[in-house]
N, C-alpha and C positions, 0 to 999 in steps of 0.2 A: 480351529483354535489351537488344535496339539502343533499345525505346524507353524501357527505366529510364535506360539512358546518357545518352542526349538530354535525359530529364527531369532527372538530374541537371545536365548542363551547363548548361541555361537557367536552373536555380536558383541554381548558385553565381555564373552571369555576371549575375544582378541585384544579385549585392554591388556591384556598381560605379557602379548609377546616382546619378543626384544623393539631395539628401534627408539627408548624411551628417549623424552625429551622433559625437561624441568624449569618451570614459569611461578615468578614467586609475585602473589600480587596484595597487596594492602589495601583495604576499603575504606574513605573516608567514611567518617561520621559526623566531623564537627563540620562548620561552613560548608555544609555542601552543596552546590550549584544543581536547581534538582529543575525538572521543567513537569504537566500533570502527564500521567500515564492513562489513559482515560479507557474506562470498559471495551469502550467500541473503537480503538485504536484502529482498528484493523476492516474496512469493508470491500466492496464489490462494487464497481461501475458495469452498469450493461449498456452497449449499443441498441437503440430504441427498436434496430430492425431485428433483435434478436431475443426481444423479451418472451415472446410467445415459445420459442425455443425450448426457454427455461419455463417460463410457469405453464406450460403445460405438461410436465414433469413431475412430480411429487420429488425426484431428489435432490434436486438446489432449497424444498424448503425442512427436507430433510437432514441436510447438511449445517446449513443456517441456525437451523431449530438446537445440533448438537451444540451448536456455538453460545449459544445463548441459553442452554442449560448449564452451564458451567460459568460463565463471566458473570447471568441475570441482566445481560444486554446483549439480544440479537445484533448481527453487524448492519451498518448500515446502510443502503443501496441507492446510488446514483442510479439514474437512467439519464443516457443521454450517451454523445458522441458525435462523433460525426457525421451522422444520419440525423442527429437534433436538429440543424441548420437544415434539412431535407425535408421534412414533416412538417403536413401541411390537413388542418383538419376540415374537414367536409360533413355536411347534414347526414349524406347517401351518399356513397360509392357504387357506381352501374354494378359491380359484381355482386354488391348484397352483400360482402364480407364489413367484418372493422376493420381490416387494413388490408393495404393493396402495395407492393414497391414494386415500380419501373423499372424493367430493366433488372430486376430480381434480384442477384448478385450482390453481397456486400461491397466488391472492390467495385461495380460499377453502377451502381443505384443513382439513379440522379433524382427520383423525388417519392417517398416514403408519404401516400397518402393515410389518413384513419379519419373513423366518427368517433364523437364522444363516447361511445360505449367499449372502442377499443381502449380506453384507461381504467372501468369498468371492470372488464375481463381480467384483469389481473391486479385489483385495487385490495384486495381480501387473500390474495397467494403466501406474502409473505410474514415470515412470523409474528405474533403481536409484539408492539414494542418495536418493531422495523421502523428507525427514521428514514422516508423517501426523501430525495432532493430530484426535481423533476426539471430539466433543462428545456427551456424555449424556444421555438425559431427564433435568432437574433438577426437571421440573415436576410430575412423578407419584409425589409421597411417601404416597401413601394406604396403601403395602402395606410400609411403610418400603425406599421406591428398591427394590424387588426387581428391578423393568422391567430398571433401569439396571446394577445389580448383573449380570445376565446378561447385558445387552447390552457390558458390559465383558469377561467372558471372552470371550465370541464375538469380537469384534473383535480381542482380543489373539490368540485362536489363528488368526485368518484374515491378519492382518498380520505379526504376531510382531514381529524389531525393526525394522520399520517404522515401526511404531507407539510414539511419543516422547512422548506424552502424552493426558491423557483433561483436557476443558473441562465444567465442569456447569453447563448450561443456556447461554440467551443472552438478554444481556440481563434480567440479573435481577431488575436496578434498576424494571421495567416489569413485574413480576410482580402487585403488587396490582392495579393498571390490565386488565390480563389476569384478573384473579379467580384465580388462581392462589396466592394468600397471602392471609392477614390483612392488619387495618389493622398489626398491627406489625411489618410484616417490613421489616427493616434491618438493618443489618450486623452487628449482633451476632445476631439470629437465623440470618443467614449463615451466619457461623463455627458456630454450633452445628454446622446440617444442612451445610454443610461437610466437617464432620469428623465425623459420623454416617455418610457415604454413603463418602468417602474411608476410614475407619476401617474399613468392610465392604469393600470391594477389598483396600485392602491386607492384610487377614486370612484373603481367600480363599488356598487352598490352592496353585490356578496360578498365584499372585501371588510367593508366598513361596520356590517350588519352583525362580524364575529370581534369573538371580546378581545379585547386587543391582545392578551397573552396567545392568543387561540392563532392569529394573523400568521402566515409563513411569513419570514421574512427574506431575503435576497442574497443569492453567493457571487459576490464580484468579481471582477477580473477576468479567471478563466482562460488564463495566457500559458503558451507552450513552449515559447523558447526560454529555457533559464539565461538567469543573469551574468554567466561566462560565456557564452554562445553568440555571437554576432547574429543578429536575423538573416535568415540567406533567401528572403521573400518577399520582404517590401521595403517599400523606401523610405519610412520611417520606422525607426528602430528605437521606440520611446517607452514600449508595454514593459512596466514593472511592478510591481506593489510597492516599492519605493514613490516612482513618478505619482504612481494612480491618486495615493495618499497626500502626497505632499507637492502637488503639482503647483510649477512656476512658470511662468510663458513670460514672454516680450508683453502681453497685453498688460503683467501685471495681477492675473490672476492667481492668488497662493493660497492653498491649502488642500486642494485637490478634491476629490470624492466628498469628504468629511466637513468639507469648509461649513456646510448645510446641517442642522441638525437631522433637518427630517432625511435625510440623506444618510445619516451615524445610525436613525434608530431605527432603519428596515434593513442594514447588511448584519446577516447573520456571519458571513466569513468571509474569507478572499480564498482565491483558490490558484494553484500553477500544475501545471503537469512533468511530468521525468519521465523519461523512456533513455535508461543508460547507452544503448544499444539498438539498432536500427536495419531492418531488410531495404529497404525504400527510400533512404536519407546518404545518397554515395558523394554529395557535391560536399560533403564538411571534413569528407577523409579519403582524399585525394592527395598521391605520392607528388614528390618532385617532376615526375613526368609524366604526369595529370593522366597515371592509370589507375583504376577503381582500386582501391583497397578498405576492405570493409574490416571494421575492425569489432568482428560478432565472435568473440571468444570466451570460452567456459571460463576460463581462466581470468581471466579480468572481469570478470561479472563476480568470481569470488574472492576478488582480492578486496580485503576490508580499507586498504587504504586508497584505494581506489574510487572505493564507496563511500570513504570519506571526504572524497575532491567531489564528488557527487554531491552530495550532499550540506557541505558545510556553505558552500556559496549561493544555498538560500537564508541563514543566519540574517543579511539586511534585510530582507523580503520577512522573514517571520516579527524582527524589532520596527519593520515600519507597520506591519498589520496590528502588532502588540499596541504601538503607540494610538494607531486607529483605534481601537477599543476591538476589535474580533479577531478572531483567532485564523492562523495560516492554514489550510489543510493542501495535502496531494488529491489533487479533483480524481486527477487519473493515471495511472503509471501501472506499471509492468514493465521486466526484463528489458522485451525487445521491440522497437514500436511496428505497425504495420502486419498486428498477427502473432506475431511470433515468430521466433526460430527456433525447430525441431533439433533435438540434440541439444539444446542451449536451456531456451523457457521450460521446458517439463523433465527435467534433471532435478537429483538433489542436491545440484552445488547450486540450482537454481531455489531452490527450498529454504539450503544456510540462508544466500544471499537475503531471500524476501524477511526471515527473521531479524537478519541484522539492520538489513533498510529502515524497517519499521521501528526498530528501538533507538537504535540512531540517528531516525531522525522526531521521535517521541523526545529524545532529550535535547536536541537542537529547538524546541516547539510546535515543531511538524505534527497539528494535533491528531490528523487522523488520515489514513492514507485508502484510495478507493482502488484496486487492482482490477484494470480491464478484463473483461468479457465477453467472450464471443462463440457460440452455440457450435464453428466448426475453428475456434482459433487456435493457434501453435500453443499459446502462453496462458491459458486457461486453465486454471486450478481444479475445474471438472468439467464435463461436457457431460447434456444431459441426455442427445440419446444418440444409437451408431447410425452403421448402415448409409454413410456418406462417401464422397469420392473426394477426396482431398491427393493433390499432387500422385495421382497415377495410381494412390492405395484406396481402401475400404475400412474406413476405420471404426471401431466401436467407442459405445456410450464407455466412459473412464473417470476417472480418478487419477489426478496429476500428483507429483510429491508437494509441486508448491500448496497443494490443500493442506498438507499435514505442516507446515511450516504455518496454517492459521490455525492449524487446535494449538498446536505448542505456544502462540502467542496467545491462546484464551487460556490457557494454563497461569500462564507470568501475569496475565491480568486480574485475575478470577483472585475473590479474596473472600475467606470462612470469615470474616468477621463482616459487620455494617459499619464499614468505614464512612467516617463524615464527611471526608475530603476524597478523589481518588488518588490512587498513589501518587508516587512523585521517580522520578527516573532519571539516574545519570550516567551518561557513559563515562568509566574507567579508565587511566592512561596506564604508563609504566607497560610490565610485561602484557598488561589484556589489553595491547593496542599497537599493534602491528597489521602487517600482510593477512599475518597467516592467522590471528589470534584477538578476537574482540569480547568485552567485557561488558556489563550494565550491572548495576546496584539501582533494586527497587526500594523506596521507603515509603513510610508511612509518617503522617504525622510531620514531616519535611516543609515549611511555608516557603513563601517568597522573602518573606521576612529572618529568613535563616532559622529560624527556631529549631532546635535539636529533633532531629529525625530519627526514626526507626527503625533499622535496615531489618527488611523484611524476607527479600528476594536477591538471588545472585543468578543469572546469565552469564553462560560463556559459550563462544562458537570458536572451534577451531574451522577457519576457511582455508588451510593447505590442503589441496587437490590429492585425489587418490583416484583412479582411474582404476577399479575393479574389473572381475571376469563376470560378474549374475546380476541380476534383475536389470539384465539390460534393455528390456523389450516391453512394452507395454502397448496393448491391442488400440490404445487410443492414442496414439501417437503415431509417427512414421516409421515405420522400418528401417528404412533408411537412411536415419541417422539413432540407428544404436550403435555403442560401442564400439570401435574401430582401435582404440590406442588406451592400451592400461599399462598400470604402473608397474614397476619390478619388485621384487622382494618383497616382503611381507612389510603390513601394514602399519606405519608409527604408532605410536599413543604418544601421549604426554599426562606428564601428572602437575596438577595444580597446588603447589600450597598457598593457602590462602588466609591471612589476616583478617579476622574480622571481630565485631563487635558482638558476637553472639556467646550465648552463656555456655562455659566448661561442662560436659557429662548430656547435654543433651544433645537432639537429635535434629538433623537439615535432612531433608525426605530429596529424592533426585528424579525427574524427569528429562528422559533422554529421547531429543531427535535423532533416529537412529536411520541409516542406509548403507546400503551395501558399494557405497562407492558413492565421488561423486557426479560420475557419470550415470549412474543409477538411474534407471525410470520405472522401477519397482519393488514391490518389499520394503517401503519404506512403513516405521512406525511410529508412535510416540508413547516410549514406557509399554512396548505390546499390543495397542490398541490400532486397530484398522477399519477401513470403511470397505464397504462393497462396492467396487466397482459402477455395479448395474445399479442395482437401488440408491445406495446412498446410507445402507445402514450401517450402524456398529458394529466391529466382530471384533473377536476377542477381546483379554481383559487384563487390563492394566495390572502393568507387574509390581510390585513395591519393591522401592530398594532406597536403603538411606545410608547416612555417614553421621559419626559421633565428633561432637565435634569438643576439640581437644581442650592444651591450658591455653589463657590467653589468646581464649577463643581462635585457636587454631585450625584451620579444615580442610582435610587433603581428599584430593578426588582425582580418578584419573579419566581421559578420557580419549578417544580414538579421534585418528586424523580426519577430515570433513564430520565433525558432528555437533551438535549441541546438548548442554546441559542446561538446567534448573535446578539451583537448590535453594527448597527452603524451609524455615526456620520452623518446626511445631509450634516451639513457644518461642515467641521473639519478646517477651515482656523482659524489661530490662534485670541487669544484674550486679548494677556496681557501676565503677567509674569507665566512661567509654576512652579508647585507648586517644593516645595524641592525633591530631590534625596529622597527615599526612600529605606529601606532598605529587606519591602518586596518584591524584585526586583526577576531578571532573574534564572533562574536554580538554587535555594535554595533548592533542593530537596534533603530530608534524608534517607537513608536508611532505612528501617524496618526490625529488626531483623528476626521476626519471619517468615519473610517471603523468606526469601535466600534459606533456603532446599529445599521447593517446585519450587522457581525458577530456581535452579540449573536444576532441575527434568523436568518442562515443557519451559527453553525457548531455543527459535532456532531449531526446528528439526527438519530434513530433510525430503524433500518430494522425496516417494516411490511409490508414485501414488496408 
């Protein structure tokens, strides 16, 4: 505890050295374009062949549990990946086990046996209030989906309402590439087996016999190439949530998925995947003289306008799901796809990033994002136990930074009062929107209908790279790729002055993600607070520090190169007239030229485990 204290004081007393830099930013309050900020923003997808992994652990639901003490919603948990389409359920397994995988190995499994009882086994592990989404074989139609058909009672009767909906397949878009389809499989053959496979669940007996609120209902889609990305796998290249929804063919068929009612009232969402960055995907970033160039850099995984070209070209995909009546979520994403990369995924510039991704794309509508998991993966937020042999090392049970980059986002969510509504979230232009520098204003009370909102919460990340000399090393990671290349001279700050709507003479409380660089794979905190490594508990205690905020509700705060902030409000109840409309308002964000080759090149790409 005395040395997280310590650690914290020497981090907040380098706000002070030279280096400063000055960002003057204004917060709308009137019109402001706000999209929901929802408790459970933020979850976990796990690969089916590694759930045992995790729950036979006590610390993922120790972890989970902290999350969910603070927001009053656990996060919540996909199972599924690309071992979904591999799993295959059986009466008895010759071994006598609940599950068996072939060929062992995540990169090389080809078929992930189980009995009903392996859902069973881990149907009670995680925290109460955990919404499950349990993904289906989509890929074994030889016996028309029988597999899947039974593996959907099973799972319902070992979950019961736990379990909020069923995903079929992953990654569907990648199916002919797989040998798994025909040349013509595209969206409209989709929707057919869609609604062939959904149409046998919902007509089972145990389906019909639960009160209709009680019914899971269906996450569609499930497609991995975003909508900048040419497919570089089949030869139809039709999978979008634009198409899926609004589909028109030569036959003349229009409306797509939705045309059907009974078809609108069992999809609970649509889903896409992002992997900015990729080990395993070399055909999409190849130089003029078709030598590999991978383009897995710290650097551009922090640059927020980067993450912006990431991100904003799902805006059609979340208004054609919005127009559908359900909501867009990230099924499954992570840094880097195919695992990870060491030195890249379990950094704190990997940390900022996962913060920014999440609130950025909260306010584009991206309602909730699932970050992969994998018991020995690169990009794993924790790993739950050691004593593995990963690329030539021995590595231990950990704690990654990007874990602390989800308390800090249960922090911005989590709200002392019983809000009727949940928040509302907008990203910030002007000075908080840049490279190096991104902004969010949380409200309250914010509708769709513009009605005058509440600014409640402010976010800020500074994403300019600082390449430190400590916490380079972290026993659950690779060795060999800590720290190689730091920064010179002492470390920037900047100061924030900040326009806001909030009252003179009171007080904005400050939560800071803090590290020691952002190549960091250690030491990282939030306001003091740390986990253990091994268990998963709590250690130390959150340090308190706040700012007064001035006339004309003015609020200056400074903060260090690679970090994030939170401030917010004690009393946010109003105080008079709120200042004028502003023009450095919501999604003002511009493109960067130079930066579209390289994004065309790392974003969205599919995970191949």
């Amino acid at each position: 505890m005395t040395r997280l204290t310590n650690l914290l004081a020497t981090l907040v007393a380098a706000t002070h050295v030279a280096g400063q830099q000055t960002s003057s930013i204004k917060i709308p309050i009137d019109d402001v374009k706000t999209r929901p900020l929802v408790r459970d923003v933020f979850g976990y997808s796990i690969e089916p062949i590694w759930v045992n992994a995790y729950t036979d652990n006590p610390k993922a639901a120790k972890l989970l549990g902290a999350i969910g003490d603070i927001t009053g919603k656990p996060p919540p948990i996909r199972v599924g990946g690309n071992t979904a389409d591999q799993t295959y359920q059986h009466a008895r397994l010759p071994s006598g086990h609940d599950w068996d995988a072939i060929q062992g190995e995540l990169s090389t499994v080809q078929q992930f046996n189980v009995t009903s009882a392996w859902y069973g086994a881990w149907a009670d592990y995680f925290p109460a209030g955990t919404d499950l989404i349990y993904s289906l074989n989509f890929r074994a139609n030889e016996s028309g989906w029988a597999n899947a058909v039974a593996q959907a009672e099973a799972v319902h009767t070992a979950l019961g309402e736990k379990l909020i909906m069923f995903e079929l397949g992953n990654e569907i878009d990648h199916f002919i590439n797989k040998g798994w389809r025909g040349a013509d499989w595209g969206v409209e053959r989709y929707i057919d087996q869609f609604r062939n496979l959904t149409g046998q669940i919902v007509a089972s007996d145990w389906y019909q016999e639960m009160p209709e609120t009680q019914r899971p209902k269906f996450q569609a889609g499930v497609f991995a190439d975003p909508p900048w990305v040419p497919d570089q796998h089949d030869e139809i290249d039709d999978f979008s949530i634009e198409n899926l929804t609004t589909l028109a063919t030569d036959r003349g068929r229009v409306g797509g998925i939705v045309e059907r009612e009974q078809d609108k009232a069992i999809i609970g969402s649509y889903a896409m995947h992002l992997y900015p960055q990729s080990t395993c995907d070399t055909a999409r970033c190849k130089t003029d003289d078709n030598s590999v160039r991978h383009r897995m850099r710290l650097d551009l995984l922090s640059d927020h306008m980067v993450l912006w070209q990431n991100v904003s070209q799902y805006a059609p995909q979340v208004a054609a799901a919005d127009r559908a009546g359900a909501p867009l979520i990230m099924g499954e994403t992570n840094s880097v796809s195919c695992s990870g990369r060491s030195g890249i995924s379990d950094t704190f510039g990997a940390a900022l990033w996962t913060v920014d991704y999440v609130l950025l794309g909260a306010s584009l509508g991206l309602e909730k994002n699932y970050f992969h998991l994998g018991a020995q993966s690169e990009y794993s937020a924790f790993t739950p136990a050691g004593g593995y042999e990963l690329k030539n090392e021995t590595l231990a049970a950990g704690i990654r930074p990007n874990w602390y980059s989800h308390y800090f986002v249960a922090k911005v969510v989590a709200s002392s009062e019983d809000l009727a509504a949940p928040y509302r979230i907008a990203a910030l232009g002007g000075d908080a929107n840049s490279s190096s520098l991104s902004g969010y204003a949380v409200y309250s009370g914010a509708a769709a209908d513009k009605t005058k909102p509440r600014l409640d919460k402010l976010v800020f990340l500074d994403m300019g790279v600082w390449n430190g000399t400590e916490g380079l090393s972290n026993p659950s990671t690779l060795s060999a790729t800590d720290g190689t290349m730091f920064s010179e001279g002492t470390r920037p700050n900047r100061t924030l002055n900040i326009a806001t709507s909030w009252c003179a003479g009171r007080n904005a409380t400050v939560t800071r993600l803090l590290g020691l660089g952002t190549n960091a794979k250690s030491n990282v905190t939030v306001s003091g607070v740390a986990f253990d490594p091994e268990s998963g508990d709590m250690v130390g205690e959150e340090t308190k520090e706040s700012v007064k905020v001035g006339e004309d509700g003015a609020v200056t705060i400074t903060m260090r190169r690679a970090e994030a902030v939170l401030l917010e409000m004690e009393d946010a109840t109003s105080c008079g007239p709120s200042p004028p409309p502003t023009s450095a308002a919501v999604s003002t964000h511009n493109s960067v030229g130079r930066y579209v080759a390289s994004v065309l090149c790392v974003t969205g790409l599919m995970l191949l485990l």
